[in-house]
ZAGU-917742 format. One record per atom (N, C-alpha, C): residue in three letters; y, x, z. Coordinates in pm, whole numbers, padded with zeros to 5 digits, always signed. Each point is the difference from the previous one (the first is absolute). Last residue first. Layout:
REM ZAGU-917742
ALAYXZ/...
***
This chain:
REM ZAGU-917742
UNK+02799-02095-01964/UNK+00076+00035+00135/UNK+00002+00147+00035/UNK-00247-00249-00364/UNK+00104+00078-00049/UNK+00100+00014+00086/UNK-00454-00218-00042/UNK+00185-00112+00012/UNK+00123+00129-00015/UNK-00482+00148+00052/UNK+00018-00031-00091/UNK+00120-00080-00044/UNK-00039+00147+00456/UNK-00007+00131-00168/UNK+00008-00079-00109/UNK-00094-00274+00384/UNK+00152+00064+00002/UNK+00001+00080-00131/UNK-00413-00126+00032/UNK+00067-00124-00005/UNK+00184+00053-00031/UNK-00304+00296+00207/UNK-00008-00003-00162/UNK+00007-00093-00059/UNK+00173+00275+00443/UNK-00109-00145+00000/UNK-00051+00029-00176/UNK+00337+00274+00272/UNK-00134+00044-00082/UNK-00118-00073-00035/UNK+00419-00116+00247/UNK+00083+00066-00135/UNK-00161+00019-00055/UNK-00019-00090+00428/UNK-00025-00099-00103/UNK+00068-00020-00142/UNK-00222+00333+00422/UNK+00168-00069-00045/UNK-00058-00071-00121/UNK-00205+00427+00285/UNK-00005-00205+00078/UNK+00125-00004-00044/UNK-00284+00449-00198/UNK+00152-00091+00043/UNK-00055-00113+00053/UNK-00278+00502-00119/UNK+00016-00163+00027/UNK+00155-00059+00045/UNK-00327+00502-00213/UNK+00103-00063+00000/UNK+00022-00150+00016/UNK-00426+00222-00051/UNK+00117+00131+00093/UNK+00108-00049+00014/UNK-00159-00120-00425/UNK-00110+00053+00070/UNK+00092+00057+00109/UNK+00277-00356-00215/UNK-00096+00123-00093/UNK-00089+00000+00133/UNK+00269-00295+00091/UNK+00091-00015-00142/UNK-00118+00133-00088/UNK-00099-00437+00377/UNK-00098+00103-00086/UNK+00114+00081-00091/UNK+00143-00349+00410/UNK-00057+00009-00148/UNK-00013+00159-00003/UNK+00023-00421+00414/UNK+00023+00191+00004/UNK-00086+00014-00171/UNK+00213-00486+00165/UNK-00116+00075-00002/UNK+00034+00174+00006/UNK+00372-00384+00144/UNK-00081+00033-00085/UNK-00116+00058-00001/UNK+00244-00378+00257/UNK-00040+00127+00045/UNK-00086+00030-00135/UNK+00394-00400-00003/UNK-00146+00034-00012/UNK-00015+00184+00045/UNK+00397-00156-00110/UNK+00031-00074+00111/UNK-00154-00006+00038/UNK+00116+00179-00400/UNK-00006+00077+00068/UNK+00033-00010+00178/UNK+00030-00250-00439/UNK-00121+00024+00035/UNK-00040+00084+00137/UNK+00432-00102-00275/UNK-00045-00093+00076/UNK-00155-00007+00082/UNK+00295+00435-00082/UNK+00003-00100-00121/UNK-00101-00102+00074/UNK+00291+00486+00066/UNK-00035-00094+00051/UNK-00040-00136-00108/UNK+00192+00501-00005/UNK-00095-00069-00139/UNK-00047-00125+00062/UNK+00288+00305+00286/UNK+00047-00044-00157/UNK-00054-00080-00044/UNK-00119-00025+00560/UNK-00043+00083-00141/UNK+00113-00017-00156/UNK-00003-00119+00486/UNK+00066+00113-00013/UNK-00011+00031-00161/UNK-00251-00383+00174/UNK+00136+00013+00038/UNK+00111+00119+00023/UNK-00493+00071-00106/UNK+00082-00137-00049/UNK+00125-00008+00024/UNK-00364+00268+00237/UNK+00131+00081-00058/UNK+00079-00147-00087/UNK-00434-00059+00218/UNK+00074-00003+00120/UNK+00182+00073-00091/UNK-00381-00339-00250/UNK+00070+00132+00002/UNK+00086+00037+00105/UNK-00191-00475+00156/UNK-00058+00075-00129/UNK+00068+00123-00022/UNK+00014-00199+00408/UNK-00092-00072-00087/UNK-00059+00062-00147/UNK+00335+00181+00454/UNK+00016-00105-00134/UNK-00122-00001-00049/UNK+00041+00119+00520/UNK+00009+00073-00112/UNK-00015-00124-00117/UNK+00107+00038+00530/UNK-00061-00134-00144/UNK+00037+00072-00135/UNK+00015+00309+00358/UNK-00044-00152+00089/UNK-00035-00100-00064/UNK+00144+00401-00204/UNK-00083+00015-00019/UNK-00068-00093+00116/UNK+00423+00033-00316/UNK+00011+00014+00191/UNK-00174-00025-00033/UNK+00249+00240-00433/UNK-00010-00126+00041/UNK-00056-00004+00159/UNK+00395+00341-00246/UNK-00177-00015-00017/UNK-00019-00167+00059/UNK+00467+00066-00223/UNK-00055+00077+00118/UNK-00136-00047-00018/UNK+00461+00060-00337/UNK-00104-00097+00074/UNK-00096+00076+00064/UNK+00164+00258-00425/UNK+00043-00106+00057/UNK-00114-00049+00099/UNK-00020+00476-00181/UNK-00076-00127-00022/UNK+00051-00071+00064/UNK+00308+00409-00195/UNK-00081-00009+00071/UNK-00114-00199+00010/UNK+00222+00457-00270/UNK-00009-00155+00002/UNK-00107-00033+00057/UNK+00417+00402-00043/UNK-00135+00007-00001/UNK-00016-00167-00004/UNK+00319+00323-00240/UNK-00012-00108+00091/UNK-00140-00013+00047/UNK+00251+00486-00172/UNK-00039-00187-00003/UNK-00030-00052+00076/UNK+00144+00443+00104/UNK+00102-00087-00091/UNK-00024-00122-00020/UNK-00366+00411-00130/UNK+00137+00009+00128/UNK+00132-00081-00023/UNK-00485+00126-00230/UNK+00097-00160+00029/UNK+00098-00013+00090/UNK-00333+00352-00017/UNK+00080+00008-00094/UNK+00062-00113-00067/UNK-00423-00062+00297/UNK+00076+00138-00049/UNK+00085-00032-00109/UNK-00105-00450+00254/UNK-00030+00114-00125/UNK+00074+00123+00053/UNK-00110-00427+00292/UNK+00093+00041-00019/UNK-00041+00091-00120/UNK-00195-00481+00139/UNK-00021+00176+00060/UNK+00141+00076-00063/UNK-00130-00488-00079/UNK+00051+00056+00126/UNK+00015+00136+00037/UNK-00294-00185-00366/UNK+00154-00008-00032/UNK+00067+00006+00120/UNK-00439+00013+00072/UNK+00051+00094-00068/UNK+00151-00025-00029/UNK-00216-00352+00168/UNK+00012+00162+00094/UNK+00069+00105-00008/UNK-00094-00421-00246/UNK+00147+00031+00070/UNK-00009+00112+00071/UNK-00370-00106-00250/UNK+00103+00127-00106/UNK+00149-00048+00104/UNK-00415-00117+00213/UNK+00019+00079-00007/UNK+00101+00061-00087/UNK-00035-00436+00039/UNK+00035+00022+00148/UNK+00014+00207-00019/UNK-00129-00299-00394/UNK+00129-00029+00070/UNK+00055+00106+00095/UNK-00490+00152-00300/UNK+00035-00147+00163/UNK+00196+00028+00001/UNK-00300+00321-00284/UNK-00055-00154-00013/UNK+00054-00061+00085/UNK+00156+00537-00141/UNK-00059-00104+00120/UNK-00033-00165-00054/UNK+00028+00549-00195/UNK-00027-00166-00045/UNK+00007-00100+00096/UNK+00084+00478+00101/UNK+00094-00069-00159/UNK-00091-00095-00066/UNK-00050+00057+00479/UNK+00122+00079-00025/UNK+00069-00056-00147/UNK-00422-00147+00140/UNK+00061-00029+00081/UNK+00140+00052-00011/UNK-00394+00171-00238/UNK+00020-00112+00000/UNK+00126-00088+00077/UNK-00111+00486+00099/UNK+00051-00016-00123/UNK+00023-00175-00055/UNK-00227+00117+00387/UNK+00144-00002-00028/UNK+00066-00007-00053/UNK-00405-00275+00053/UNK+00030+00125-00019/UNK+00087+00038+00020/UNK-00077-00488+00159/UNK-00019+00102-00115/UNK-00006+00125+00036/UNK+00087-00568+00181/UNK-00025+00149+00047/UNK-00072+00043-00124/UNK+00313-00422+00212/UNK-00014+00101-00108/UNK-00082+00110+00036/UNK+00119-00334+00291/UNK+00104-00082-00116/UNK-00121+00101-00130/UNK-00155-00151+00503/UNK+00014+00084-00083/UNK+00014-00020-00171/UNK+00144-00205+00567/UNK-00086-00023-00126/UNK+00015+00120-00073/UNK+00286-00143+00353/UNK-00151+00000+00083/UNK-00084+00031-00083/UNK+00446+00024-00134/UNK+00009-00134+00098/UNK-00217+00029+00040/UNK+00077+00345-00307/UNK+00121-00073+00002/UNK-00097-00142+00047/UNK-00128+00533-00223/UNK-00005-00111+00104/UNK+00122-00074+00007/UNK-00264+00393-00319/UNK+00123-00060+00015/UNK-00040-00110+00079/UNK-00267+00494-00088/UNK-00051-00192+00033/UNK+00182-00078+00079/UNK-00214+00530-00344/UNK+00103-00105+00077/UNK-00059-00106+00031/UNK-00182+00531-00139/UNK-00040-00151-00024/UNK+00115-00063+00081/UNK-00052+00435+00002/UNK-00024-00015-00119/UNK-00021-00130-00015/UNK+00351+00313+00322/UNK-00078-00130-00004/UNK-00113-00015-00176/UNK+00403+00290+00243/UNK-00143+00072+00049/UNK-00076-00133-00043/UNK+00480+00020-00176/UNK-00045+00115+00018/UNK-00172+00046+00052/UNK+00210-00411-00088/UNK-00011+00031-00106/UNK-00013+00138+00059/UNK+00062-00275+00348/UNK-00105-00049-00087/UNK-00033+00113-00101/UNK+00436+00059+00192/UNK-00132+00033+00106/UNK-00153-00040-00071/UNK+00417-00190-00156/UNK-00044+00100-00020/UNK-00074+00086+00026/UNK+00074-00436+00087/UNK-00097+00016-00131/UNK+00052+00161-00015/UNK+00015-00306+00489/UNK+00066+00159-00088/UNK-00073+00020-00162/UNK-00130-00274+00409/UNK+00110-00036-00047/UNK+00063+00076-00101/UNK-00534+00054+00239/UNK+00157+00002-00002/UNK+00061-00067-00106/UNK-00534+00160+00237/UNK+00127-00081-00022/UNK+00128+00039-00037/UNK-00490+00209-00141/UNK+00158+00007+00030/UNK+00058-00113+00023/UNK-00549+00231+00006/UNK+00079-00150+00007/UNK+00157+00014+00046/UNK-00427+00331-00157/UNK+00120-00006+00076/UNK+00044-00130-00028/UNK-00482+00321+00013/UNK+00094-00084-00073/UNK+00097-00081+00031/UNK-00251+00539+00017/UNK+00046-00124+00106/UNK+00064-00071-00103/UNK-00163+00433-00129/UNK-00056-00133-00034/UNK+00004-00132+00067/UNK+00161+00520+00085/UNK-00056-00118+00075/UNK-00101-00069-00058/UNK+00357+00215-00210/UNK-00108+00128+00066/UNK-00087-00090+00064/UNK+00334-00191-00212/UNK-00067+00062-00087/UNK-00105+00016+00097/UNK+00285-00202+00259/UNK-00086-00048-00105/UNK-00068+00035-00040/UNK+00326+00263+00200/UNK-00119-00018+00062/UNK-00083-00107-00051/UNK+00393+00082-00244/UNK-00105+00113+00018/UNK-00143+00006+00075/UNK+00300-00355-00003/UNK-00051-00011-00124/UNK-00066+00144-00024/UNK+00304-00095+00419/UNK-00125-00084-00067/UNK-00091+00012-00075/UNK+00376+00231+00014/UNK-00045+00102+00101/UNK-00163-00154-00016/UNK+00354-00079-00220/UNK-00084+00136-00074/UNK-00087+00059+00081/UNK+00258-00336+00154/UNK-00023-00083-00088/UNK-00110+00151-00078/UNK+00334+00114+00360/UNK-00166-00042+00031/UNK-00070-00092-00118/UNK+00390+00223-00072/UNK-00055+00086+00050/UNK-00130-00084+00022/UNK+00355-00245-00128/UNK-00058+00101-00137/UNK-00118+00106+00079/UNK+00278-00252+00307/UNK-00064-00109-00076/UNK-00127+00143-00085/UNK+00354+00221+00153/UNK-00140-00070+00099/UNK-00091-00039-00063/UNK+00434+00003-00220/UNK-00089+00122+00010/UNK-00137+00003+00092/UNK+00285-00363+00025/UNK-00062+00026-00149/UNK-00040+00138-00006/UNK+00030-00234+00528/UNK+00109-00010-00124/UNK-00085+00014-00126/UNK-00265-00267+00364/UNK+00026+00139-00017/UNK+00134+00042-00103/UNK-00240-00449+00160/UNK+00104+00051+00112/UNK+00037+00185+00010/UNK-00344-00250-00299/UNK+00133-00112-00008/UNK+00087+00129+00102/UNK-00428+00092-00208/UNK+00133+00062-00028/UNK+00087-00039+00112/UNK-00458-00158-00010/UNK+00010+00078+00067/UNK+00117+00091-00028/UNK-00185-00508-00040/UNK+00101+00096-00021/UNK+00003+00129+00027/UNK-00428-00129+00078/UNK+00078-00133-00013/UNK+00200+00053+00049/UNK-00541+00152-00197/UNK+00121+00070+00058/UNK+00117-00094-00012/UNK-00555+00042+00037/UNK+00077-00093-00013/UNK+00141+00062+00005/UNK-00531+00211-00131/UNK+00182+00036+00033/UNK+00058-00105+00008/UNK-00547+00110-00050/UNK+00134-00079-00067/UNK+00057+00040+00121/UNK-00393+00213+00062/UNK-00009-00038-00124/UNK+00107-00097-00096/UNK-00006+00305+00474/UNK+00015-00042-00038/UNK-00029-00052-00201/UNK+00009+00415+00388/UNK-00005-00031-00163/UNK-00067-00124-00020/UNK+00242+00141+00422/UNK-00148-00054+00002/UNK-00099+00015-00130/UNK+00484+00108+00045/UNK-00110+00124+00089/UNK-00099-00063+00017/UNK+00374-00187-00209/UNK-00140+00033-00073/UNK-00049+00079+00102/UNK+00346-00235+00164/UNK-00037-00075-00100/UNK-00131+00069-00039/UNK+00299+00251+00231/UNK-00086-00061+00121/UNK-00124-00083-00113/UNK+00335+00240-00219/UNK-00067+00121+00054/UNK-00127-00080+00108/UNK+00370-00270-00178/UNK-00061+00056-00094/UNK-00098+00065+00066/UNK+00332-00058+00243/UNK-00068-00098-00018/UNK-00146-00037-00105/UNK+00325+00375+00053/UNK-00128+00022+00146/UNK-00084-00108+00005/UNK+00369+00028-00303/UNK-00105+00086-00056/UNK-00095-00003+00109/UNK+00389-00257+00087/UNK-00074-00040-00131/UNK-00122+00105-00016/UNK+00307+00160+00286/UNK-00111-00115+00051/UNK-00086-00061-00066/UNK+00339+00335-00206/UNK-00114+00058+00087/UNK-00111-00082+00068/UNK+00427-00196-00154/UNK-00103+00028-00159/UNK-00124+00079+00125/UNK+00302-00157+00263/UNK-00024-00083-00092/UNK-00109+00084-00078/UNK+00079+00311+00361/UNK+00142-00070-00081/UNK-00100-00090-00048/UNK-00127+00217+00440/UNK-00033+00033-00108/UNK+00070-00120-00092/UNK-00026+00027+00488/UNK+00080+00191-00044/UNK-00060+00002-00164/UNK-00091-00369+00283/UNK+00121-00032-00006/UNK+00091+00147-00064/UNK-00542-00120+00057/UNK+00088-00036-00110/UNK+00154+00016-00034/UNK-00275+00312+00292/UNK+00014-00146+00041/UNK+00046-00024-00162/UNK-00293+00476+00084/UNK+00114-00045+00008/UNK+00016-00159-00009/UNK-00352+00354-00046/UNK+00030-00050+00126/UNK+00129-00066+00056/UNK-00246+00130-00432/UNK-00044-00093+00026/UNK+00022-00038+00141/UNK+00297+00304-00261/UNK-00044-00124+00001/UNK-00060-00096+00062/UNK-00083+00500+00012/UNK+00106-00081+00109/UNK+00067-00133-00068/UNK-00336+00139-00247/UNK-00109+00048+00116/UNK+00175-00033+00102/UNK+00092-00040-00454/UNK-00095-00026+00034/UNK-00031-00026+00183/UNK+00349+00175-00400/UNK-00046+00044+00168/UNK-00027-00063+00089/UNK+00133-00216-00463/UNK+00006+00128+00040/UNK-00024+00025+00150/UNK-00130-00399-00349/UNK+00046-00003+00084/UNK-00013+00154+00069/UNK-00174-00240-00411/UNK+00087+00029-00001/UNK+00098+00078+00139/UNK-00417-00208-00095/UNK+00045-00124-00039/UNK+00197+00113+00011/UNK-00436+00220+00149/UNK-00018-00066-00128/UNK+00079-00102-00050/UNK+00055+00176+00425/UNK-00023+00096-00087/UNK+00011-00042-00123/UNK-00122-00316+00292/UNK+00196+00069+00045/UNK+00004+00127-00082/UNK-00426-00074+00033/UNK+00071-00131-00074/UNK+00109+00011-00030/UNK-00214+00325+00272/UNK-00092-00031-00172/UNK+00092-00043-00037/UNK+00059-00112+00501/UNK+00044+00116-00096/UNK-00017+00044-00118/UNK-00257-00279+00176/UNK+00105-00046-00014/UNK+00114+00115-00025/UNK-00464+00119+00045/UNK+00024-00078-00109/UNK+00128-00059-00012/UNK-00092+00238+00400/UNK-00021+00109-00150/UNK+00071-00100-00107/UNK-00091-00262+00405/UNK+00165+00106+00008/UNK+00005+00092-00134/UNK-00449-00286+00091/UNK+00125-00046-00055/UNK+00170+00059+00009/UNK-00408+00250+00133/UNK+00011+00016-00074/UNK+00101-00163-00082/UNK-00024+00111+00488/UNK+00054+00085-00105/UNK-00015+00011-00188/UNK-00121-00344+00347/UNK+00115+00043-00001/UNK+00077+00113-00135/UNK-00463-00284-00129/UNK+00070+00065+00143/UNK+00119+00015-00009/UNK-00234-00383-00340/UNK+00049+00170+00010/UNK+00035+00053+00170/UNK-00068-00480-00259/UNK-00104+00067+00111/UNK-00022+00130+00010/UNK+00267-00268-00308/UNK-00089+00067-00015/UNK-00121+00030+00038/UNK+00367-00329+00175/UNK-00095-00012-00202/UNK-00045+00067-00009/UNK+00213+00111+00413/UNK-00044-00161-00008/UNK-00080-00012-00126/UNK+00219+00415+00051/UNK-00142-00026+00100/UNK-00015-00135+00018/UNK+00312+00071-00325/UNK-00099+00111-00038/UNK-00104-00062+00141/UNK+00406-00168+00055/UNK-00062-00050-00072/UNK-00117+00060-00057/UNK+00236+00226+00321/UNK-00040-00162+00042/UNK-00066-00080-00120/UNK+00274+00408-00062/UNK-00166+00007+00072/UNK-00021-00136+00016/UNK+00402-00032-00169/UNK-00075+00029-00075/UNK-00159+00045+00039/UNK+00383-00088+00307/UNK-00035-00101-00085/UNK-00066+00029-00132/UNK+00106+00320+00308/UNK-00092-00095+00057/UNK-00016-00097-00087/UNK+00232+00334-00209/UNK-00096-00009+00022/UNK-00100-00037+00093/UNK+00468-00108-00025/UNK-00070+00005-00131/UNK-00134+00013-00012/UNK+00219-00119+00477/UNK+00028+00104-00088/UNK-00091-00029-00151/UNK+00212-00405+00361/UNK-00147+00127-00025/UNK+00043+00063-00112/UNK+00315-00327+00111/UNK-00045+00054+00142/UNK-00122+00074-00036/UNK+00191-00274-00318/UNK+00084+00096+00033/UNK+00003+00112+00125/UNK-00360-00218-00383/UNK+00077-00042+00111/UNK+00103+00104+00022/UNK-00045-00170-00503/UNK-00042+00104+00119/UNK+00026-00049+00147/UNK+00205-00279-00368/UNK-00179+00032-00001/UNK-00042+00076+00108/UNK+00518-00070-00156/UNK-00096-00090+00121/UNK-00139-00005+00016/UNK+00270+00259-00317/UNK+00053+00040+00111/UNK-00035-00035+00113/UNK-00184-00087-00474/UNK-00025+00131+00073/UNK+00064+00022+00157/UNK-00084-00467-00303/UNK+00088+00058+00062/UNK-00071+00085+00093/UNK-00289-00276-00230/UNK+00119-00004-00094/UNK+00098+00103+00092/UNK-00520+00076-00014/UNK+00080-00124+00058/UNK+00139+00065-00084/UNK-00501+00134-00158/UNK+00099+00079+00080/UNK+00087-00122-00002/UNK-00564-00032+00021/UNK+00145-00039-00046/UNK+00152+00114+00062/UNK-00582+00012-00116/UNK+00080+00011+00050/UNK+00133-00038-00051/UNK-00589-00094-00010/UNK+00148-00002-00064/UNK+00059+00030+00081/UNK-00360+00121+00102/UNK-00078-00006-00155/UNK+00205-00059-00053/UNK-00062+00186+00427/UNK-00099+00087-00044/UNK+00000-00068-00127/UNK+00349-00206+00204/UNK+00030+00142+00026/UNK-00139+00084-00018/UNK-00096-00511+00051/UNK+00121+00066+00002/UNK+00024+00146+00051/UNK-00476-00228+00019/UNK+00096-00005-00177/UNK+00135+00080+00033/UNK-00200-00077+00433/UNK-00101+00129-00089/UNK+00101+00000-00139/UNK+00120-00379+00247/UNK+00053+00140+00032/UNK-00042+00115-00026/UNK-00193-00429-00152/UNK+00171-00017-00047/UNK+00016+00121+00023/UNK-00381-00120+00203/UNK-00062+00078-00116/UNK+00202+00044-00105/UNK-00014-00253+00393/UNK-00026+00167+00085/UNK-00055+00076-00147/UNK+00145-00501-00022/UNK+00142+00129+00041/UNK-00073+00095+00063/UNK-00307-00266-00374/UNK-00004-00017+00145/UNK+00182+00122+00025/UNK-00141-00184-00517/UNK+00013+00079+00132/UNK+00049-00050+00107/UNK-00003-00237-00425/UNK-00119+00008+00085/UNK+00012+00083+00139/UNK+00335+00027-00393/UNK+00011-00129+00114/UNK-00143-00037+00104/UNK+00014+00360-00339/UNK+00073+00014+00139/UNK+00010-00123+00038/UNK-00358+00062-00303/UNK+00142-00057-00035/UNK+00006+00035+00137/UNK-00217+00331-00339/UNK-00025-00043+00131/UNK+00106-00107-00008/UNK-00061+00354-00303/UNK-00092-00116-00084/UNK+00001-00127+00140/UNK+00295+00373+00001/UNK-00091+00077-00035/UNK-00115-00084-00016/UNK+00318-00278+00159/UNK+00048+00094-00033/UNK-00128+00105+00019/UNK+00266-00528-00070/UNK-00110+00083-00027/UNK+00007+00162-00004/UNK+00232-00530+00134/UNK+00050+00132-00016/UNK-00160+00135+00006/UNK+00181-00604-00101/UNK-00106+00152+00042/UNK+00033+00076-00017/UNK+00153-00562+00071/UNK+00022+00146-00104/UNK-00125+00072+00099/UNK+00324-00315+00294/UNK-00056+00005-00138/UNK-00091+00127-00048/UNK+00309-00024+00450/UNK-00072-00162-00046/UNK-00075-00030-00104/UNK+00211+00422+00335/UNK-00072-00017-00152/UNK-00095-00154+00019/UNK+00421+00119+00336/UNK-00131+00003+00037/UNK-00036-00013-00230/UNK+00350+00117+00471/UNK-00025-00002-00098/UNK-00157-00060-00040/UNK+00254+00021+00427/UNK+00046-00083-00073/UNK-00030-00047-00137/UNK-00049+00412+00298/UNK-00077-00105+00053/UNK+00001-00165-00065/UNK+00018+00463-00258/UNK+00071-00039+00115/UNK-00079-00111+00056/UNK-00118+00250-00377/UNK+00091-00061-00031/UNK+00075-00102+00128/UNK-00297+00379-00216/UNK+00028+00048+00096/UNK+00133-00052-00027/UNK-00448+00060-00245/UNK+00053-00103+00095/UNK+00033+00023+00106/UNK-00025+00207-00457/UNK-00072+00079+00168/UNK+00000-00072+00130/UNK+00111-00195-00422/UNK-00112+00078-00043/UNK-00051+00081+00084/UNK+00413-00242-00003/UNK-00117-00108+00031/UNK-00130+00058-00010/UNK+00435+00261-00062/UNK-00016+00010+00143/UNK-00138-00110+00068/UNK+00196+00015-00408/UNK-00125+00122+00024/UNK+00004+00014+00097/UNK+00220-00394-00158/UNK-00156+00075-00085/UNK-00042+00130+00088/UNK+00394-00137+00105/UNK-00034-00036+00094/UNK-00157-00009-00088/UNK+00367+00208-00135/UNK-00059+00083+00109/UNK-00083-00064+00047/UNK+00205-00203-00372/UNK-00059+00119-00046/UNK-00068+00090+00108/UNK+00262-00425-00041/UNK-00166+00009+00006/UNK-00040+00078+00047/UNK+00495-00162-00114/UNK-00132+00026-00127/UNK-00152+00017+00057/UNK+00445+00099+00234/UNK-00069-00101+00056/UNK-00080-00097-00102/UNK+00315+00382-00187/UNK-00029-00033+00122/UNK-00028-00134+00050/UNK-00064+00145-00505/UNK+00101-00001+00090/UNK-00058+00043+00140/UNK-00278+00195-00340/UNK+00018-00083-00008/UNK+00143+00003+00111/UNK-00481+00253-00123/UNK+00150+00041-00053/UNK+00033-00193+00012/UNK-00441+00435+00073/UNK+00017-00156+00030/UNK+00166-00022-00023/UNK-00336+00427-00236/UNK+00112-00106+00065/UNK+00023-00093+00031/UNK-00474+00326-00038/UNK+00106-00135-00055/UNK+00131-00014+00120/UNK-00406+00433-00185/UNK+00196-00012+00088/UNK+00038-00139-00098/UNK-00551+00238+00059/UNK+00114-00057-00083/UNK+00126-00037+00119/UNK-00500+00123+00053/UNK+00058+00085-00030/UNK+00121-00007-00041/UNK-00342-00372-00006/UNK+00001+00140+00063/UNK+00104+00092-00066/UNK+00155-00483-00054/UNK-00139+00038-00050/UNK+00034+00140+00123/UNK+00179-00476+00076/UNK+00049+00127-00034/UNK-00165+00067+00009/UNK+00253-00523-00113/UNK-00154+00056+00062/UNK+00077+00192-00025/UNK+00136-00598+00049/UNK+00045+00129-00081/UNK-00142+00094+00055/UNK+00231-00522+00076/UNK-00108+00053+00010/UNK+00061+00113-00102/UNK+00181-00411+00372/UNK+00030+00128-00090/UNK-00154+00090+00003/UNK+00229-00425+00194/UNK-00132-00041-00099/UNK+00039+00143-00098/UNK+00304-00068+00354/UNK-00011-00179-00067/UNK-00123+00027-00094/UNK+00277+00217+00469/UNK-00064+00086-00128/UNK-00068-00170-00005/UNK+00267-00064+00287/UNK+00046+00124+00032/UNK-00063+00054-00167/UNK+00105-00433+00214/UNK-00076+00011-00068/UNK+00033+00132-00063/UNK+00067-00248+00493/UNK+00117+00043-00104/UNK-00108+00088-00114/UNK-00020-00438+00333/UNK-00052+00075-00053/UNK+00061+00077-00103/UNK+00256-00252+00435/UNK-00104-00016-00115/UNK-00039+00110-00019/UNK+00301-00045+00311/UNK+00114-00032-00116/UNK-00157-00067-00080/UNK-00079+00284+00383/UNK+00074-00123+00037/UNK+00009-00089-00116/UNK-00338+00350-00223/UNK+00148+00016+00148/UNK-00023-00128+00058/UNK-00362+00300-00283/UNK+00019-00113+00071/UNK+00130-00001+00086/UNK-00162+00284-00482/UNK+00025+00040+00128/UNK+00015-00178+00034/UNK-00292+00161-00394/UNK+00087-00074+00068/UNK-00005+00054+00145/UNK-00253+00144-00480/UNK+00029+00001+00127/UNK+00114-00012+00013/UNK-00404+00049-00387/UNK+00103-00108+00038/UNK+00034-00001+00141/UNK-00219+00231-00519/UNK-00026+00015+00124/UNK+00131-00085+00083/UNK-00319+00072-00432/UNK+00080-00125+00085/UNK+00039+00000+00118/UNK-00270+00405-00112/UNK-00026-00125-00091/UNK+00109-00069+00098/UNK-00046+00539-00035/UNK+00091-00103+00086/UNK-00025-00154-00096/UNK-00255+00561+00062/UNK+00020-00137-00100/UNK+00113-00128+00101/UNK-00154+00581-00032/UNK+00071-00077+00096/UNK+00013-00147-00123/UNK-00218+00382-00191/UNK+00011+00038+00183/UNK+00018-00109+00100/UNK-00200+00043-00542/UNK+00103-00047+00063/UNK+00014+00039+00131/UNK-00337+00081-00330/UNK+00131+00080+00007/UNK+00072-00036+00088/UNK-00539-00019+00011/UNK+00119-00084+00000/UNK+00124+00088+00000/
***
């Protein structure tokens, strides 16, 4: 089986006061071995809370109401929470969205890195101190061995990012969840660990799951995209597909939002109107009411179409009713 990680229909709702807030609406995608998919979409699109449904680690509130999440042929939703804690950090690991708040602040780097080695490994002291060090080594990080005795609060943003990293695979892990892992770094940073990823990729064969907001970030370490929006999945392709062919509304506003090299000056255009409230999410196309090409049908939940091999839209521009009417 190529596939690593399968997500059929998958469907989770947080429970408030207010109701059921329909967090992810029937999203299915799949990341093969070895491969960098981008997850890409607004904020409050889904996008953390998919993968945060895959290590179920969705609060007390949360809960996967639908769907299957399949992984190395297994459906996690079966797992017992003691077989859940073996899975997390030996077969998947996630790096969290903000380097500055991850770490504790009260244990040194390398307590918090032994700790995990002698919990998942079942390594001794010392030889999880060797290996974590290895890491902090291997992920970029200079003088090591007094590193690993230092607090988070003596190491900058980007450096945490890398320790985060450094904790992430020390299990070698068979998928990578990396749920923003730029956002709170400047652009040189940014650039630093986005390479600093994709090297250890290579070398690895770890397969990486990118959240983010950023199609540029995408286009640098990603070979496959999965475009999200209001709980659902608008678009997913290649990159190349997705960049200079996109099939879906929602994604060429993406694009037309971005800014160009060497467009210094224009305008940018941005997507009118706001996402939809996911307490009573709309009925049919959650983008509709934002959309240009809006057309009476689309008050109906479209299907997810076929545009090539590898390449699917949910829009009804690709009906063949519509096509042929010359819409």
């Amino acid at each position: 089986m190529n596939n690593l990680l399968e997500l059929d229909n998958l469907q989770t709702s947080f429970f408030t006061r207010e109701g059921e807030v329909k967090a992810v609406r029937g999203v299915s995608f799949a990341v093969k071995r070895g491969e960098v998919v981008g997850i890409v979409g607004e904020s409050g699109c889904g996008k953390s809370v998919t993968c945060k449904s895959v290590l179920k680690l969705l609060g007390s509130n949360g809960k996967v109401v639908g769907g299957h999440v399949h992984f190395m042929g297994e459906d996690l939703a079966r797992k017992t929470p003691e077989q859940m804690r073996h899975i997390r950090g030996n077969d998947i690991a996630m790096i969290f969205q903000d380097p500055m708040t991850a770490l504790n602040p009260v244990l040194t780097i390398g307590k918090q890195m032994s700790e995990i080695l002698i919990r998942n490994q079942n390594l001794g002291k010392k030889a999880a101190k060797e290996k974590s060090i290895a890491m902090l080594q291997q992920v970029g990080i200079g003088n090591a061995e007094q590193r690993y005795h230092q607090y988070p609060h003596e190491f900058s943003g980007g450096m945490r990012q890398r320790v985060m990293i450094a904790i992430a695979l020390s299990c070698h892990p068979k998928l990578l969840i990396a749920d923003e892992p730029t956002t709170a770094l400047d652009v040189t940073i940014q650039a630093q660990i986005l390479r600093l990823l994709k090297q250890l990729q290579q070398q690895t064969d770890t397969a990486i799951m990118l959240i983010t907001h950023d199609l540029g970030v995408v286009a640098q370490v990603s070979s496959r995209v999965v475009v999200m929006y209001g709980g659902l999945v608008m678009e997913q392709g290649s990159v190349e597909d997705i960049f200079y062919r996109p099939a879906h509304p929602y994604t060429r506003g993406l694009l037309a939002s971005l800014p160009r090299q060497g467009d210094a000056g224009a305008r940018l255009s941005p997507i009118e109107g706001s996402p939809p409230g996911l307490l009573n999410p709309p009925p049919g196309c959650p983008f509709a009411e934002r959309c240009p090409q809006r057309m009476e049908r689309c008050s109906s939940l479209p299907p997810m179409y076929q545009i090539k091999e590898d390449h699917q839209a949910m829009c009804w521009l690709w009906d063949s009713e519509v096509k042929h009417a010359g819409r």
